[in-house]
N, C-alpha and C positions, 0 to 999 in steps of 0.2 A: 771400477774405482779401487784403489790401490791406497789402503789406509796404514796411516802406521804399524799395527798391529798386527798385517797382513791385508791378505788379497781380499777384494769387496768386488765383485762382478755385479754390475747392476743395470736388471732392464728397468727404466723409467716407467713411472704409470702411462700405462696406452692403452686401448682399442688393443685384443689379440682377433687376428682374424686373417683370413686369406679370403685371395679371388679363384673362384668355379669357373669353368667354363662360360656361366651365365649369371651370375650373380657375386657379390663379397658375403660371405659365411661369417658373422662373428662368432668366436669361441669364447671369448670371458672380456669382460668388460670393469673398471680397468684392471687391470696388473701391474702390479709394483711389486718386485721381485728382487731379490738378491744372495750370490755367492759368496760364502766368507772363506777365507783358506786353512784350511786345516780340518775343514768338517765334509763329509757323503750326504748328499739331498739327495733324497727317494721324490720323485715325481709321478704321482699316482691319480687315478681316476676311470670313470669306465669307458668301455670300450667307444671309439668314436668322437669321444671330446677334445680329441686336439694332442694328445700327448706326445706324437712322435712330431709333429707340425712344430709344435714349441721349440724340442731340442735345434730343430735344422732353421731356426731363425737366425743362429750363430752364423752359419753359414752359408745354406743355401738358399734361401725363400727371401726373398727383396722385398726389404719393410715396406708396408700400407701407410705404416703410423708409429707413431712414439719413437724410442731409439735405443740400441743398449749402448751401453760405455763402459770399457776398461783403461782404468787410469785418467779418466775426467775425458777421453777421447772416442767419439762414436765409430762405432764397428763400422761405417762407411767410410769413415778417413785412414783406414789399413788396406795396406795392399795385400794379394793373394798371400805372399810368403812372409809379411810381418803377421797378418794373422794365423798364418800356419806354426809360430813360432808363440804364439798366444793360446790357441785352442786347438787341442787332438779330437775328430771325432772316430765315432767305434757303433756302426753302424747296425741293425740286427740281422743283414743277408750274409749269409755263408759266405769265406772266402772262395773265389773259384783257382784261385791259380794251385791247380791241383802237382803242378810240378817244380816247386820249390820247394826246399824247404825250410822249418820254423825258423833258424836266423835272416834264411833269407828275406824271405819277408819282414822279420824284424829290422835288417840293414834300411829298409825306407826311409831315411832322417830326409828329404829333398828340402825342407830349410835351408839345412845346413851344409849339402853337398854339391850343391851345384846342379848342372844339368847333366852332367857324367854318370853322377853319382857315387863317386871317387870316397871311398871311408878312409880317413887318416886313423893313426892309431890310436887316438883320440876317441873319434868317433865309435873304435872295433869294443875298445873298452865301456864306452858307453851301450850298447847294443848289449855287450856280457854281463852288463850289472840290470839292464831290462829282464832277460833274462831269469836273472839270478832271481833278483826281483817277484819275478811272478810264479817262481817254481820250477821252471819248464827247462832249464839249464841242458839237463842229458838227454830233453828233448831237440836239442839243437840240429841237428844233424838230420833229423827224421824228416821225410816228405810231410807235403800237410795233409796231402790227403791217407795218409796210416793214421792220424791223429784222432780222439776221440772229440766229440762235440765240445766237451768242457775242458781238455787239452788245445782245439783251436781258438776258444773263446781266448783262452789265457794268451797264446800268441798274438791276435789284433790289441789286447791291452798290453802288453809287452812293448807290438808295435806306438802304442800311443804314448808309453812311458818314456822309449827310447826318442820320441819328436821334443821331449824334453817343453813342454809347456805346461803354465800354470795351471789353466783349466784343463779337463776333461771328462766330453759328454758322450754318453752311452745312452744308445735306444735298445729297452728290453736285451740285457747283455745276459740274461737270460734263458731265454727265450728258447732253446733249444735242449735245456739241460736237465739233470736229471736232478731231485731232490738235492740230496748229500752237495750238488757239484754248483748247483744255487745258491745254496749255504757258502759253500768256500769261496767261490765268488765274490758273491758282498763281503766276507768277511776281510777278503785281498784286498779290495776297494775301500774298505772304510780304513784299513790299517794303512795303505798309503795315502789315502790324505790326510793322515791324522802324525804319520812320519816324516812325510816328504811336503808338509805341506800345501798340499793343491784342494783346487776347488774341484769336488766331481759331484757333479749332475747324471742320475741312469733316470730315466722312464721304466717305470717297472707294474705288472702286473700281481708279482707276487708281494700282498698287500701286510698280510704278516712278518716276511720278512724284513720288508720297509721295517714297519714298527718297530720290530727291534734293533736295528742295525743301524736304521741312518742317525743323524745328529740332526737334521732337521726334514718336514718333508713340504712338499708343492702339493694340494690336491685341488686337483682341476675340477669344477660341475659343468653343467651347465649355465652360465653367465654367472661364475662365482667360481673365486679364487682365492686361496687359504694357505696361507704360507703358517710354520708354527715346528715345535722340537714334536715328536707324538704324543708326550703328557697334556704339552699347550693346546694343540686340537683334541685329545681325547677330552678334556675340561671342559673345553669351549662349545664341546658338543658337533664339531666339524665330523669328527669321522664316524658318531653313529648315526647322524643323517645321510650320509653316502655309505653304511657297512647294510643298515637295519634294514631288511626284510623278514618277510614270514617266514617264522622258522631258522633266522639269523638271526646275532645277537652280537652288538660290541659290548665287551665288557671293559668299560673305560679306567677300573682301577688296573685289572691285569695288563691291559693292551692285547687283550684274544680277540677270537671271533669266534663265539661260540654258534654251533649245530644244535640245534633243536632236532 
């Protein structure tokens, strides 16, 4: 949903869950969730509960139950390329196409190009300000595979910039990278949706970082769902019941995790 004041992405209260080969799995019970524009959700939780599941309901996983809606209209009444022009995803497998390179890749607008794939100069400019955007500028030319893990990261979000949609959702965009390159990371992603507007959703395991960098976060349990900025869950008491263990400690004034 699409509010005066910006973008509201919103999955209605449902049943989250999929079907097993042999059974339907609930993950959280209900969810009422929402993206507003201009803010970085950190979507957090341990391993197994649903995290990556959740992101690919945008697109790939065929609702069970409930519905999301952008602009009062459900994600089933979009066609492939109206919703490709809605939502970028930024998945966490390696690129493989080891013999492009970063622009090329970045050139992927197929919203907007057709089935040629034909870039107007329009479009070349667009692709240079992706780019520009993410850092990776005088990487343009370089194969992807010379690229370092946190140099290709930054090209599939380049590529998602340049698809030019409101939303975009990242599984563990992380995930491969080193400290320092984590950090710059989130910090790229919260400054473009805080610039440019957009809603972005990462599923993330680094739970510290969350903390301080998103504007709001998702954290998933088991059949419980907590939506909240990290002051509002560190209060509410949410995230020292998913941080505490023996020997762990949330400290909910700091927003740490402290080591015993």
């Amino acid at each position: 949903k699409y509010s005066l004041d910006g973008i509201k992405h919103y999955i209605k209260e449902s049943d989250y869950s999929y079907r097993s080969k042999h059974q339907l799995r609930a993950i959280a019970s209900p969810v009422h969730a929402s993206l507003q524009a201009g803010e970085l959700t950190c979507l957090i939780g341990a391993n197994g509960v649903g995290k990556s599941t959740l992101p690919e309901l945008s697109r790939f996983q065929p609702a069970l139950d409930g519905e999301i809606l952008i602009q009062d209209k459900s994600l089933s009444d979009f066609s492939a390329q109206e919703l490709a022009r809605e939502i970028s995803i930024v998945l966490t497998s390696k690129t493989d196409h080891a013999q492009l390179s970063a622009e090329e890749i970045v050139h992927g607008r197929s919203p907007y190009t057709g089935f040629w794939g034909t870039l107007s100069t329009a479009d070349k400019q667009i692709v240079a300000s992706a780019l520009q955007e993410t850092g990776i500028q005088h990487l343009a030319q370089r194969n992807i595979s010379e690229l370092s893990d946190g140099e290709r990261q930054k090209v599939v979000i380049a590529k998602a910039l340049a698809q030019q949609t409101r939303i975009i959702i990242l599984d563990e965009p992380t995930a491969f990278l080193d400290f320092p390159s984590k950090i710059e990371t989130l910090q790229m992603l919260r400054r473009l949706a805080h610039e440019q507007h957009k809603s972005i959703l990462l599923s993330t395991h680094d739970v510290e970082l969350a903390l301080q960098l998103s504007d709001r976060l998702w954290l998933m349990e088991e059949s419980r769902f907590s939506i909240g900025t990290p002051k509002e869950l560190a209060a509410d008491g949410s995230l020292s019941r998913f941080i505490n263990r023996d020997g762990i400690r949330f400290n909910k004034d700091s927003l740490r995790i402290e080591i015993k």
